[in-house]
C-alpha positions as CSV (number, residue, x, y, z in Angstrom):
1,X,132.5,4.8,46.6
2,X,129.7,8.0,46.6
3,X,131.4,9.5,44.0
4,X,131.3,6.4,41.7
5,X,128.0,5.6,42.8
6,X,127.0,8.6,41.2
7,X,129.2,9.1,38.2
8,X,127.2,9.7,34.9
9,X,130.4,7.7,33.2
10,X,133.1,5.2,35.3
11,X,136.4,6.6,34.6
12,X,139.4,4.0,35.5
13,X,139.9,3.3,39.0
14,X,141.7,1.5,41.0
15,X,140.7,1.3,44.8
16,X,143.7,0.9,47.3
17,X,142.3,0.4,51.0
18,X,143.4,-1.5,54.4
19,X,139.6,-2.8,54.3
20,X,138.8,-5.5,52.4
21,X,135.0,-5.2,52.7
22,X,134.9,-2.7,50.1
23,X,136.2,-4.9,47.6
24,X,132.8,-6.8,46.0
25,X,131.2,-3.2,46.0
26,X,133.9,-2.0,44.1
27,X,134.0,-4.4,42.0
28,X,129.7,-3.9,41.5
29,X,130.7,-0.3,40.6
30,X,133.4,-1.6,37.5
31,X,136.4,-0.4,39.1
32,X,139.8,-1.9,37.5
33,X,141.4,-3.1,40.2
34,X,141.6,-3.6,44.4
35,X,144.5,-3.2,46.0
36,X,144.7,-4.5,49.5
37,X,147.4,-2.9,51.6
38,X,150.5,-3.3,52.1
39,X,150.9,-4.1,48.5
40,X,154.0,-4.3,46.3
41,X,155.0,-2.0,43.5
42,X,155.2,-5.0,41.6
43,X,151.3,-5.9,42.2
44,X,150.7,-1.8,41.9
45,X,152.1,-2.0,38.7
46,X,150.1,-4.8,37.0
47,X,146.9,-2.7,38.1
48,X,148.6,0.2,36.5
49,X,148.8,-1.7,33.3
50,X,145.3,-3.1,33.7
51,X,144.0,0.3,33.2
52,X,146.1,1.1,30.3
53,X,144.9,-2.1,28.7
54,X,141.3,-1.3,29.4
55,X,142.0,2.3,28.2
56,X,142.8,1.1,24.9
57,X,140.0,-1.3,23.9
58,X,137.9,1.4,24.7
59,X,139.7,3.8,22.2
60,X,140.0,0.9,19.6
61,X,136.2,0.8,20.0
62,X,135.4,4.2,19.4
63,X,138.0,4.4,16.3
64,X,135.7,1.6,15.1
65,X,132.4,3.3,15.8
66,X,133.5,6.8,14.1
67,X,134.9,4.8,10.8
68,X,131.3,3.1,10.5
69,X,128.5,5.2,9.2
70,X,125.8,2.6,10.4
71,X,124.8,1.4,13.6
72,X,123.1,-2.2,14.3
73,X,120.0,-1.8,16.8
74,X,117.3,-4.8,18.4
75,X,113.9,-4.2,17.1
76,X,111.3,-6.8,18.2
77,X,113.8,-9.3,18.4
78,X,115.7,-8.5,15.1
79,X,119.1,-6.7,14.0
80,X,118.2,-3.6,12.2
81,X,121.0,-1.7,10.2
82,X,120.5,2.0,10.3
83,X,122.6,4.3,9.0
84,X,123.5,7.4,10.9
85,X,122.6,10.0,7.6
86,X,119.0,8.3,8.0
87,X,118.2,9.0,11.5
88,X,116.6,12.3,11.8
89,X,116.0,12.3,16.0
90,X,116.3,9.7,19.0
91,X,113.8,10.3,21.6
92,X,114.0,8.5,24.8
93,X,110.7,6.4,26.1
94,X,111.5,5.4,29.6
95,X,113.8,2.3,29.2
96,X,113.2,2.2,25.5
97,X,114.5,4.8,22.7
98,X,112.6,5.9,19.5
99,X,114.7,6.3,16.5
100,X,113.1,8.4,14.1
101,X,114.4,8.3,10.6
102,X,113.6,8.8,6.9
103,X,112.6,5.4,6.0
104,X,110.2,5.0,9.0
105,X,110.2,5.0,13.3
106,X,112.1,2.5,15.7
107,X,111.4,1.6,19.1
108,X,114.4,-0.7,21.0
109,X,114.6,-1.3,24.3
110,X,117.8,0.3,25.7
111,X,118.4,3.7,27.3
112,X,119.2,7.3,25.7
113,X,123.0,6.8,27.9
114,X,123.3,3.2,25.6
115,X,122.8,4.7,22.0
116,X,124.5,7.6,22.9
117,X,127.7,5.8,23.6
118,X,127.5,4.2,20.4
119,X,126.8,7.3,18.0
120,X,129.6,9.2,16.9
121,X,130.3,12.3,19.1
122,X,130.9,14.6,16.0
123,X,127.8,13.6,14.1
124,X,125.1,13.8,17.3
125,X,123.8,16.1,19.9
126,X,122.4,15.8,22.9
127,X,119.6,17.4,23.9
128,X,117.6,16.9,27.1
129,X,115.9,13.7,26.7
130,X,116.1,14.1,22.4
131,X,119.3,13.0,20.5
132,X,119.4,15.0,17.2
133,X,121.7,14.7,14.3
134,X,124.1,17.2,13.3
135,X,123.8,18.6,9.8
136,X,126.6,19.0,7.9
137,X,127.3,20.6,4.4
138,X,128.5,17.4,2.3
């Protein structure tokens, strides 16, 4: 439980234990599923599959996010489209962000960990606390 307590990102686990009052702290800490022993292999696996199911929303999501060249962020309480060519540098403010771009500066409340699950991998770099943007030739 440490170990997930602790983890910068939850990776897919499934808990199998004798002791059942682990199970709503696991659960707190996202894991996919609880075994309780003795278990079946039958019940083992449908948590199996669980994770496999999980495991692919999570890629269908990130297929989506590198085929999109815009990203849709809460500013004062409205959607802003800004697109990833504009954004220059994201520089973390406590629990807000500041998205610095070529048409002007935005400050949304959400951490440096959010935003920098939704950026593309390939087209940002993270730089303690500042997220730039990689240049590329075009």
């Amino acid at each position: 439980m440490s170990f997930l307590k602790n983890a910068l990102q939850s990776p897919a686990v499934i808990i199998t234990t004798a002791y059942h009052q682990y199970a709503v702290e696991g659960f707190t800490l996202n894991v996919t599923d609880y075994l309780l022993k003795p278990f079946d292999f039958e019940r083992f696996l449908v948590a199996v599959r669980k994770v496999g199911a999980v495991q692919a929303i999570k890629s269908e999501l990130a297929e989506d996010n590198e085929s999109r060249d815009f990203v849709f962020i809460n500013v004062q309480k409205k959607k802003v489209k800004i697109l990833f060519s504009e954004i220059i540098y994201i520089e973390s403010q406590r629990e807000y962000i500041k998205i610095n771009t070529t048409q002007g500066d935005y400050i949304s409340k959400m951490s440096t960990h959010e935003i920098e699950a939704i950026l593309p991998a390939h087209l940002f770099l993270r730089v303690q606390p500042i997220v730039y943007r990689l240049y590329t030739e075009d």
